[in-house]
N, C-alpha and C positions, 0 to 999 in steps of 0.2 A: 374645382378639379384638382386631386392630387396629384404630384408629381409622376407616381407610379402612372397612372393614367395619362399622362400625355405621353407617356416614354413610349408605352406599350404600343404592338400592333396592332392592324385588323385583317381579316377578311372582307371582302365582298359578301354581298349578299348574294342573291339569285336575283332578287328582281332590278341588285345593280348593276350584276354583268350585262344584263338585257340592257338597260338602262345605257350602261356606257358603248355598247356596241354599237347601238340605233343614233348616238349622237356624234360614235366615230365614225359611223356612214353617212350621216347627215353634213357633218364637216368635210369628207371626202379624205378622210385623214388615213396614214399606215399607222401601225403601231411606231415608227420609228419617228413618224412627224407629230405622234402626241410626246412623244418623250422630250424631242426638242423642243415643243411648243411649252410644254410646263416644267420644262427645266428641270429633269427627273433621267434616273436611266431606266433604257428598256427595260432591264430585267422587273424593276420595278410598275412595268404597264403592263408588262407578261402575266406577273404576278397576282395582278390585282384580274387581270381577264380571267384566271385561271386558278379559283380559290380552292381547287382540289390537289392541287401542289402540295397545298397546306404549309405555306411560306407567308408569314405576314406582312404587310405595307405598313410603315411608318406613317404618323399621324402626318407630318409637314409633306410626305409624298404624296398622299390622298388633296391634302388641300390647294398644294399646286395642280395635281392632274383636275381635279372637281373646278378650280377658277378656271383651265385653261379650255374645259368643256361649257364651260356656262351653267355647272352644276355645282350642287351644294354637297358637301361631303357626306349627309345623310342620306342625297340619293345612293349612292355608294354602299355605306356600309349601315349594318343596324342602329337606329336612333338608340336606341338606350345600351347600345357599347358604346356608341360615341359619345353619348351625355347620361352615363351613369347616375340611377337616381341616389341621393346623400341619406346614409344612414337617418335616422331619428330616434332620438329618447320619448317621442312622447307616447304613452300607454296607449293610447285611442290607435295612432296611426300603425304603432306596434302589431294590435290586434286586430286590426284590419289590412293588413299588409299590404294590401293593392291601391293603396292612398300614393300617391307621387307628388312633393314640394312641385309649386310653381306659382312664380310671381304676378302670374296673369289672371284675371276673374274672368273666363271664358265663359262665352254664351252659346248654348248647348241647344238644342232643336233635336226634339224625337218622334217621328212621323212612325204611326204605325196602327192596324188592322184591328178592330174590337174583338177580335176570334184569341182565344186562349190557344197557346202561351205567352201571345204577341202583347197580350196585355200585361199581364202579370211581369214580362221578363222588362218593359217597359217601363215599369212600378219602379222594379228592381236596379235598372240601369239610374234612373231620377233620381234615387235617394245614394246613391252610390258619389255619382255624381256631385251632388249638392253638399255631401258631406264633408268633398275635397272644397269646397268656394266655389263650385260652378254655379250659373244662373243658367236651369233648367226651362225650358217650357218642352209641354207634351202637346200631338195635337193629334187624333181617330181621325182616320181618313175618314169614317162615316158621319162627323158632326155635323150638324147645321154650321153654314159660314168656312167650312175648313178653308176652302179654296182660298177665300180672301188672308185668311189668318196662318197659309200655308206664306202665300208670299209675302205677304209681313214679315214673316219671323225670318222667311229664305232669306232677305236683306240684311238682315242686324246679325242672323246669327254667324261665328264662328266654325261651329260642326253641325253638320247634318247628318244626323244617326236615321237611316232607315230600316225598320225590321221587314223582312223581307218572310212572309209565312206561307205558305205553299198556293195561299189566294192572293195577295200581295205579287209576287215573285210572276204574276200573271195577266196585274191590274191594268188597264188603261191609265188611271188615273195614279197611280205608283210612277208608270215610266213617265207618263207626263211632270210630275214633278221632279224626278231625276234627272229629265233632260233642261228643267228648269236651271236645276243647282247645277247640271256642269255645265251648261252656257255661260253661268252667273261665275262662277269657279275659271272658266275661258279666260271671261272678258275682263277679271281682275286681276291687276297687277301682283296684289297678297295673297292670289289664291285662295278665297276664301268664297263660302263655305267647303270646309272640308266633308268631302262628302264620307260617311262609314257607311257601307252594306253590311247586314247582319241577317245570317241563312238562319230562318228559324226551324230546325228540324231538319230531316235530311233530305226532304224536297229541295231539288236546285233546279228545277224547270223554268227556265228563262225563254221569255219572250224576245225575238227577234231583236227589236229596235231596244228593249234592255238592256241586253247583251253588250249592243253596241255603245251606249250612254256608258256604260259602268266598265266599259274596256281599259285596261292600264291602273284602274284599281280597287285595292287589293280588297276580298273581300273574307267575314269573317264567319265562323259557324254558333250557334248558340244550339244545343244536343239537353244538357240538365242546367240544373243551377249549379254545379258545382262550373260552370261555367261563367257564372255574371262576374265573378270579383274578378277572374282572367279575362273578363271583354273592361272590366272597367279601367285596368288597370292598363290592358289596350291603349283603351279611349284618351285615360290620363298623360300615359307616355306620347301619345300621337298629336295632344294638343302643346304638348311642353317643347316640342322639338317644331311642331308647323309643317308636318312631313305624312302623307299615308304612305306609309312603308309597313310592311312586317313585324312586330313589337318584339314578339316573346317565340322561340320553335313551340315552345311549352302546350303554345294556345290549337285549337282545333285549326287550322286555317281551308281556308281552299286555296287549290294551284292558280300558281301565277298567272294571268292572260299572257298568251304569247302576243306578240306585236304582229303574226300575220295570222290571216283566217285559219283555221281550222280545218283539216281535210275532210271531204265528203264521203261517208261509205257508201262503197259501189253494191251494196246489195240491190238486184230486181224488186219491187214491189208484190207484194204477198197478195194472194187473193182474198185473203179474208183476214181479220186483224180487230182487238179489243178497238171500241173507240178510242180518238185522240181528241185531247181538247187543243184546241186551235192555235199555238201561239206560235207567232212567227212562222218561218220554213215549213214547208211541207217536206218530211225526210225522203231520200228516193225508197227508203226499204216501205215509206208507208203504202197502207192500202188507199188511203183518203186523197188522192192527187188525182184530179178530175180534167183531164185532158182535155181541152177546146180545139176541136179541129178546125179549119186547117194549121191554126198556129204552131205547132210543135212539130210539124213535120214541115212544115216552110221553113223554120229554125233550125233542125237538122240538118236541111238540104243546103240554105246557105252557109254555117261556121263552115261549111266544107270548100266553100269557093276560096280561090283567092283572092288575098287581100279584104276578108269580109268586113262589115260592118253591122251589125245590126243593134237597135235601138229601142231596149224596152221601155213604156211608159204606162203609167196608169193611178189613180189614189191609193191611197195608203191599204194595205190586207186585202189585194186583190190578187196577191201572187206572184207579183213582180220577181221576186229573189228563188222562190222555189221555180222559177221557170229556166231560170238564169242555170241554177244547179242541174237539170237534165240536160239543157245544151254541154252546157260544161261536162258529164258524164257521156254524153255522145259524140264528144270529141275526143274524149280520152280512149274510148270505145275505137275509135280510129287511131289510135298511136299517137294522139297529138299532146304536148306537154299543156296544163292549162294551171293559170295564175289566177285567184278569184282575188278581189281588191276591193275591202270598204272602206271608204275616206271616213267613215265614222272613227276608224282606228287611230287617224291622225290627230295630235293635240293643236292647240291653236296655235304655237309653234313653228306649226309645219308651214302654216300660211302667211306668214310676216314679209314675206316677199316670193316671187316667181320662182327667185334664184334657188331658195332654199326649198319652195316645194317641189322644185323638179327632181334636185337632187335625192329628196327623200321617194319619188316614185320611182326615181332610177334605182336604190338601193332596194327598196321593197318587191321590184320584178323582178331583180338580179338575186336576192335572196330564196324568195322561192323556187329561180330558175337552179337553184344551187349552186352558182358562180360568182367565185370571188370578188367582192368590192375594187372597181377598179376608178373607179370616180375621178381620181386624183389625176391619171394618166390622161384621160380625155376632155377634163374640162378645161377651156383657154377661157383665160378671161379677156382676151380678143374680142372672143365672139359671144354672141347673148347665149341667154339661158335655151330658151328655145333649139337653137341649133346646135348646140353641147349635146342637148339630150337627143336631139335628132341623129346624131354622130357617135353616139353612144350605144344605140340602138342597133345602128345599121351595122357599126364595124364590132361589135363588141355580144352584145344581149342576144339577137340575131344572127349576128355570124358564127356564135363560137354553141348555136344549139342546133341541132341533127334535122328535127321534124319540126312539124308549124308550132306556133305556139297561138296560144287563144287568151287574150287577158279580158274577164270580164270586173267593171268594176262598177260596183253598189253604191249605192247611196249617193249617185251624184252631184245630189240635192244642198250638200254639204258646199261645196267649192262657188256655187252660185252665191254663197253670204260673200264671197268675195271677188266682186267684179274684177280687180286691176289682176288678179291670176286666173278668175274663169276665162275671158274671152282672150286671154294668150296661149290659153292649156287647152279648151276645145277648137282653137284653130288651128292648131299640133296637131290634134288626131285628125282632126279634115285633111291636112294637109299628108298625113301618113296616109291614111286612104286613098290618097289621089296619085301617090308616089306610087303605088301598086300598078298605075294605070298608065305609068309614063311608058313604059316600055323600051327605058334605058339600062345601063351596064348597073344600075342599084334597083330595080323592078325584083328582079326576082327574089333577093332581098326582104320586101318589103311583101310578097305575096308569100310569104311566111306567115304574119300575121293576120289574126283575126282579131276584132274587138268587141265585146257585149258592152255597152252603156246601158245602166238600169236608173231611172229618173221618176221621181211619181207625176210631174207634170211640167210639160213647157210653157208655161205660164208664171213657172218662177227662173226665167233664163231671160231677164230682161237685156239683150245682148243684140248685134249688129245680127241678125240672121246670116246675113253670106258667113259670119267667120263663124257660124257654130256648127255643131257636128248634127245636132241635131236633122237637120233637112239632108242627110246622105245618108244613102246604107238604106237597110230592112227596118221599115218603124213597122211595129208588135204595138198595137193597143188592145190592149187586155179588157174583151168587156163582162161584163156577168154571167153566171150560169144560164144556158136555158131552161125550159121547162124538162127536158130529155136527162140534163146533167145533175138536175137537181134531183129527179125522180132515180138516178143510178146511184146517187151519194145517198140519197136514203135505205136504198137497196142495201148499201156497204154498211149502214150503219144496224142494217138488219132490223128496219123498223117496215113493218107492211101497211104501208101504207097506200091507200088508194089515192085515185086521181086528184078527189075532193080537198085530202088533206093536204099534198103539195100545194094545191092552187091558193088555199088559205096561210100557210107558211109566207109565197110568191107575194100574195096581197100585201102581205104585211113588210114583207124585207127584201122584195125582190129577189133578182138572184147574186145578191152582194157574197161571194165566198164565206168571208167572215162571220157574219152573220146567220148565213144560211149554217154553215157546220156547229157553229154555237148552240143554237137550236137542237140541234138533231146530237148532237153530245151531250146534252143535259138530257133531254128527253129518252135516248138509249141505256141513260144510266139509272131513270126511273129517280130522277130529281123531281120532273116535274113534266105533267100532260101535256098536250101539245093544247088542247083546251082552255089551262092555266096559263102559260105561256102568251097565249094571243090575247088574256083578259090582262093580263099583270105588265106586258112588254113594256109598254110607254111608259110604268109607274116607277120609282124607287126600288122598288123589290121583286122589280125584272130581274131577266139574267143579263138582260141588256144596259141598265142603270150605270155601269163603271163605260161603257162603252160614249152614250149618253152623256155622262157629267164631261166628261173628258174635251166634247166637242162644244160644250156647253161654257167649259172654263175657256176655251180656245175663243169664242165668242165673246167673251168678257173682257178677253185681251187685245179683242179689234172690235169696236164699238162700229167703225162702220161697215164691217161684215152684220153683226148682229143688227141692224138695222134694216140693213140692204134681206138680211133672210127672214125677219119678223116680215116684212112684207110680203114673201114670197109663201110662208107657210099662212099668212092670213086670207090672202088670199084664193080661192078657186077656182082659178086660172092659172094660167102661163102668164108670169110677170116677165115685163123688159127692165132690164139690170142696166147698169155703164157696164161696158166691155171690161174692165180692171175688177171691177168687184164679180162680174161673171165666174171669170180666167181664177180668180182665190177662191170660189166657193167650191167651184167645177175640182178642183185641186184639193182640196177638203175633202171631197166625196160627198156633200153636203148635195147638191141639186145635179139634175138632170138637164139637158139640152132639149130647146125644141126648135128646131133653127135658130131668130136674134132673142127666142122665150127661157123663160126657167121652171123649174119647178121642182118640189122636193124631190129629193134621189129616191124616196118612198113613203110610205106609209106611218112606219116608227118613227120616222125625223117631225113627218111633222104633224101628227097626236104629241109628239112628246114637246114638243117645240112652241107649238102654237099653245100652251098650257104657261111656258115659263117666259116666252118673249110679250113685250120687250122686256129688255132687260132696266136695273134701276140706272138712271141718268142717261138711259140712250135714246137718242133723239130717230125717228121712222120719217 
């Protein structure tokens, strides 16, 4: 580093002002208690919140304010202004300019789709790579073994580059390995693998649970080749520094995630509309959102009570989140303010303790509510966490907003990996529930809010029953299409279809949402017959096969799930399970109920199932 360079200023970036804001709400901090805490003058935290001043922070202010957040100075400002790469004389590096010195021989990991450009640009990234000292391996999601040879490599390697191509950006088996690396990226202290997303082309249709895995980072575009030596060069600078941040403005990028959901358009739903293929959310403007009465009008009727509660549940792509969005839309339809909230958004961070996850729920409803962070003011450290935010709520979030508010929050499923804050955080919301119903001088208060809890099964809430939320309120369980609903989405999809051919779809997938529109969007687009389709399903080169492997790797990863359902697809009957392995399959979406019986969820599970199980080393 030369002198010049330590002298000079910086800027903030964008993704640091987010960055330092979310951790000065987390702390519960003013601007004027980070100042004193890192030993800095205001003008100088001003300055750094505020990089459109276009006043620079000296390097020694950055790195007291970044110690006194718990942050590294590259969260803050651009890795390669703060670690400028060093000239070089040497001819090769010269003519390849996107080469960047580093003393480290990182292990590189490139997972991605046999479909061109995904291949070639993948060729392209490997030799780029290797050429700096990296130890490359490539691995086609479509090989033989990937699974095994995906989590091998997830282990050892340094960076996980995903090419993300318009079928990828879609896959089952894509997010399931993403959710692999940021669990893995969570739970290690070095944050390692770093994970890189690469948009191959200009498809960016993300999948629901995607979406949420790849939140907080930063993700990159690939359009021509005049793009590889700027993604490599990316790559190079992002492994030199140990930071996914922003590298180069130069490079294509996509906008930053914000740190809260994204607002829903209020468009009506069209009569008629191209197909949509299935991923995630069902939008309100679509045509494809297939009403199950009485559900959505008993959800209507109650966000509107006071003090509401209600409680979605269900498996995975049955609709859960797109239901959650009409209620949310029919309360705003009534003047009410509404907060949507996924704990997916939260890094692991947020859960290291009670204290610090409260605080950051209290910042995140108060943000959306539009109302300045007041955290500081309310919380005693007298009193616990719990009742801080109780207090916060009542005399503050609540009191200082006009109409009801409605907070629904997603993916609840997150906060259960951690018992010592789940069963304090859902005995809050029990406990606010019930505060609605006291019918004391804070009642009215509390008949302000409503809450949506959206969860895929109570089966992973291993928790005291009295203290969870689960058993109060409106429980919604979400079940399959019927024969009626299924014969209307085909209607939507403008396929004519007689009676015969729904019942042959039904045979095969029931009335699983996902499944059922998957079908009927391949076959609208004149992919493939509905006659090819019911011969091909259960094979590899279904449309079904990413859906399949996915539940298939899930099985490999609980040897006594796949044990417990090799029995149940071998057999022709209703098999008796232990109630534990039930409760995880039933949550799966894997089997069906028959009173204390089981049996596959359909058809597809178990032709495809009873062909690959058991699995190798698992005991039946």
């Amino acid at each position: 580093m030369t002198p010049k360079s330590r002298r000079r200023g910086f800027f903030a970036s964008n993704e640091g002002v987010i960055k330092l804001q979310a951790r000065i709400n987390e702390k519960g901090y003013s601007q004027e208690d980070l100042a004193t805490q890192a030993g800095v003058s205001i003008d100088q935290v001003k300055r750094l919140l505020n990089p459109h001043w276009r006043y620079k922070v000296q390097r020694d202010a950055i790195e007291k304010i970044a110690f006194a957040l718990n942050l590294a100075p590259t969260d803050i400002v651009f890795p390669h202004e703060w670690y400028p790469p060093q000239k070089s004389s040497d001819p090769i590096q010269t003519t390849a300019n996107w080469k960047i010195q580093d003393v480290h021989s990182n292990k590189v990991f490139i997972s991605y789709c046999t479909q061109e450009p995904s291949s070639s640009v993948a060729q392209q990234l490997s030799e780029g790579l290797k050429a700096s000292g990296k130890k490359v391996f490539m691995g086609k999601e479509s090989e033989e073994g990937w699974r095994r040879c995906f989590d091998e490599e997830l282990e050892q390697c340094d960076c996980l580059i995903i090419l993300l191509s318009p079928q990828a950006s879609v896959s089952e088996m894509v997010t399931e390995g993403i959710r692999r690396a940021r669990e893995l990226y969570n739970a290690r202290p070095n944050h390692k693998p770093q994970i890189v997303p690469i948009h191959i082309g200009e498809n960016m249709v993300l999948n629901h649970d995607l979406r949420g895995y790849l939140q907080g980072i930063q993700g990159w575009e690939w359009r021509t080749s005049a793009d590889t030596p700027k993604l490599v060069q990316a790559i190079l600078s992002l492994l030199a520094v140990s930071q996914v941040q922003v590298i180069d403005k130069s490079l294509e990028i996509l906008p930053a995630v914000s740190c809260l959901p994204a607002g829903i358009s209020e468009e009506l739903p069209l009569p008629m509309a191209e197909p949509e293929l299935p991923v995630g959310q069902v939008g309100l403007a679509s045509a494809f959102y297939i009403e199950r009465p009485p559900i959505e009008t008993r959800c209507y009727q109650e966000v509107l009570q006071l003090g509401a509660l209600i409680r979605i549940k269900a498996p995975r792509q049955m609709g859960k989140t797109s239901l959650m969005a009409r209620i949310l839309y029919h309360a705003r339809e009534q003047g009410y303010r509404t907060v949507p909230l996924s704990f997916q958004l939260a890094s692991s961070e947020v859960f290291t303790s009670l204290d610090r996850f409260l605080r950051w729920f209290c910042a995140c409803i108060g943000q959306n509510l539009g109302l300045v962070n007041q955290l500081i003011d309310y919380w005693d450290d007298i009193f616990d966490s719990s009742y801080n935010t109780t207090t916060y709520f009542e005399d503050y979030l609540l009191a200082k907003t006009d109409s009801c508010v409605v907070i629904a929050l997603d993916e609840v499923d997150r906060i259960v990996s951690y018992p010592e804050i789940a069963n304090d955080f859902f005995g809050l919301l029990r406990a606010w529930y019930e505060k609605a119903k006291y019918g004391d001088h804070s009642s009215d208060i509390w008949k302000k809010l409503r809450l949506v809890v959206v969860h895929s099964t109570e089966a992973y809430v291993p928790m005291n029953i009295n203290q969870s939320p689960f058993n109060v309120g409106l429980a919604i369980d979400l079940p399959e299409f019927s024969f009626e609903q299924v014969k209307d989405l085909a209607d939507r999809h403008r396929l004519a279809w007689e009676t015969n051919h729904i019942q042959q779809l039904m045979n095969l997938v029931g009335g699983h949402p996902y499944l059922v529109r998957l079908a009927m969007y391949h076959i609208a687009h004149n992919d493939i017959t509905l006659t090819q389709l019911l011969r091909t399903a259960a094979t590899e080169a279904g449309v079904y096969s990413d859906h399949l492997r996915r539940h298939l790797w899930n099985l490999e990863q609980y040897p006594e799930l796949g044990a417990a359902f090799n029995k149940v697809v071998a057999a022709n009957k209703p098999v008796e399970l232990k109630s534990k392995v039930v409760f995880k399959l039933y949550s799966m979406g894997m089997v069906k109920k028959e009173g204390n019986y089981v049996l596959p969820r359909c058809d597809l599970y178990h032709q495809y199932f009873k062909q690959r199980l058991p699995l190798t080393g698992m005991e039946t």
